[in-house]
C-alpha positions, 0 to 999 in steps of 0.5 A: 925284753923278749916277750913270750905268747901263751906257749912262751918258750924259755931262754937259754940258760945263762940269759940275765933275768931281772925281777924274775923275768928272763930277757935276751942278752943284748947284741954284741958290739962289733969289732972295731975302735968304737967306745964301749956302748953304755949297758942297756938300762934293763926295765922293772916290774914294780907293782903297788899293794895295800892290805885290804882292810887300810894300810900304806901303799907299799911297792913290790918287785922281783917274785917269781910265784905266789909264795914269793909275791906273799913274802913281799907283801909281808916284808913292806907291811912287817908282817907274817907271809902266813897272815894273808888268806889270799889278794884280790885284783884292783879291788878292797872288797871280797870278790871271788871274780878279782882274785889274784891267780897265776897272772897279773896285768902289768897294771893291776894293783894288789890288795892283800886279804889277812886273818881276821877272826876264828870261828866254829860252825857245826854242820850237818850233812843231810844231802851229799853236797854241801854247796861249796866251792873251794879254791886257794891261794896257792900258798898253803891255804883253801877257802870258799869261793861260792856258796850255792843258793839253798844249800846246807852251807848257804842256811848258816848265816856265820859261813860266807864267800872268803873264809879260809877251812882251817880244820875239819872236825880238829883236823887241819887242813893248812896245807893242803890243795883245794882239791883235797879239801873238796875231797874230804868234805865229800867224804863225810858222812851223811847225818853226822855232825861235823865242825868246820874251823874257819877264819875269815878275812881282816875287817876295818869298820873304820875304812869303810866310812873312810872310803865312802869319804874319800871315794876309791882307794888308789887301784880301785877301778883299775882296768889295765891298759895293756895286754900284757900279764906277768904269769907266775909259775910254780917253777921256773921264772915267771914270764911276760906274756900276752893276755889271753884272747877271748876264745881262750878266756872263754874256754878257761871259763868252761873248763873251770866250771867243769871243775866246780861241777866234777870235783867242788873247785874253781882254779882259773890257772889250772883251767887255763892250764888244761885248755892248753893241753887239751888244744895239743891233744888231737882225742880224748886219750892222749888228753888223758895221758898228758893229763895224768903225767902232769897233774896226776894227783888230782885224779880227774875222772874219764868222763870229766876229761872227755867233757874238758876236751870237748868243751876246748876242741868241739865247744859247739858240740861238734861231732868228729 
């Protein structure tokens, strides 16, 4: 199997793919009397999942995208692929640092998080920001990701870090993208009461006293051996890839706490995806029109592209 770099380029059409993966075909045999070879036996990229809150360990294999991972998970555990807010990396718990984005370590195991219980909170905005950051799950549903210390939403003890917004004021949000979530709370009213429709993740008292007793679940802990990452794309077949390297990890981590700062977001994938594109932009302009033609709908402000270029091409400051 061809593996590709961050910038991996696609196979030509017609190459065999297996589990989403394209792979070069192999060498064609000479000319000649010789038995035919035996096919090459073509490697498998099975990964191991649970439910967050107890299950089996199911097996997945050939997903191509978020969407598609979902439907497998649903299909070992016989359930809807609507039932999972969104899966964590290595870990039961609810932690916003292990979530499961656009890559996924060859080794890593996935726990799936489902709709627990629906509640209500009323809210009143009595400053412009609320302290949210929202992210997704890139299937359909925006939930919290980080409260702010002090903030209106961080005095109700009810909200908390992993509850999916499934309606704003009896308005659905299902559907829509993080960045158009943290858009319309933006938008309120100051002063004016508002209700917030959240469901937060499934809850098993039961396996808490379980895992205390029988230590980590299978893929607890899990730190992937190698560097290797399946990305999971959109469109197009997801690609073996190398991990990145620190610099990049670092400047993914700037760029994605510009989202937080500018728009109430955080996308680890869409950072890294903006890291690549302002490290091909030689100003700020031509940022801008990559930008645009590519992830338009998020409308980034000017002074926020020119931080993002500069946070990648002249991350100490520098000076042109």
């Amino acid at each position: 199997m061809q593996r590709a770099g961050r910038h991996g380029r696609q196979p030509p059409e017609g190459s065999p793919m297996e589990n989403g993966v394209r792979q070069e075909p192999g060498t064609p045999e000479p000319p000649g009397p010789t038995a035919p070879r035996a096919p090459r036996a073509r490697p498998r990229l099975v990964f191991h999942t649970q439910l967050a809150h107890g299950s089996p360990t199911g097996r997945i294999e050939g997903f191509t995208n978020v969407k598609e991972l979902y439907a497998k998970i649903a299909e070992v555990f016989d359930i809807s692929p609507t039932e999972i807010l969104f899966c964590t990396l290595n870990t039961h718990k609810v932690d916003m640092q292990k979530l499961l984005g656009g890559q996924i370590g060859l080794e890593d195991f996935i726990f799936a998080h489902v709709r627990g219980e629906t509640k209500e909170v009323e809210v009143t905005k009595t400053e412009d920001a609320l302290g949210l950051t929202i992210t997704d799950n890139g299937a359909g549903y925006a939930f919290i990701k980080r409260i702010k210390e002090g903030s209106i939403i961080n005095r109700l003890q009810t909200v908390c870090v992993g509850d999916s917004i499934e309606a704003i004021n009896d308005h659905t949000i299902v559907g829509c993208r993080h960045y158009e979530v943290a858009r319309m709370l933006r938008e309120l009213p100051r002063a004016q009461p508002f209700t917030l429709r959240l469901v937060q993740p499934k809850k098993a008292f039961d396996m808490i006293g379980q895992r205390i007793r029988t230590g980590k679940s299978p893929g607890e802990g899990r730190v992937a051996s190698g560097k290797e990452t399946l990305r999971l794309r959109t469109q197009g077949p997801a690609m073996l890839e190398e991990g990145p390297s620190p610099s990049e990890e670092e400047d993914a981590r700037r760029v994605d706490d510009l989202l937080e700062s500018y728009m109430g977001i955080r996308d680890s994938e869409l950072a890294s995806t903006m890291v690549e594109a302002a490290k091909g932009s030689p100003s700020v302009a031509q940022l801008a029109q990559g930008l645009d033609s590519v992830l338009g709908e998020f409308a980034f402000p000017q002074e926020f592209v020119a931080e993002v270029w500069a946070a990648v091409c002249h991350p100490k400051g520098d000076k042109e």
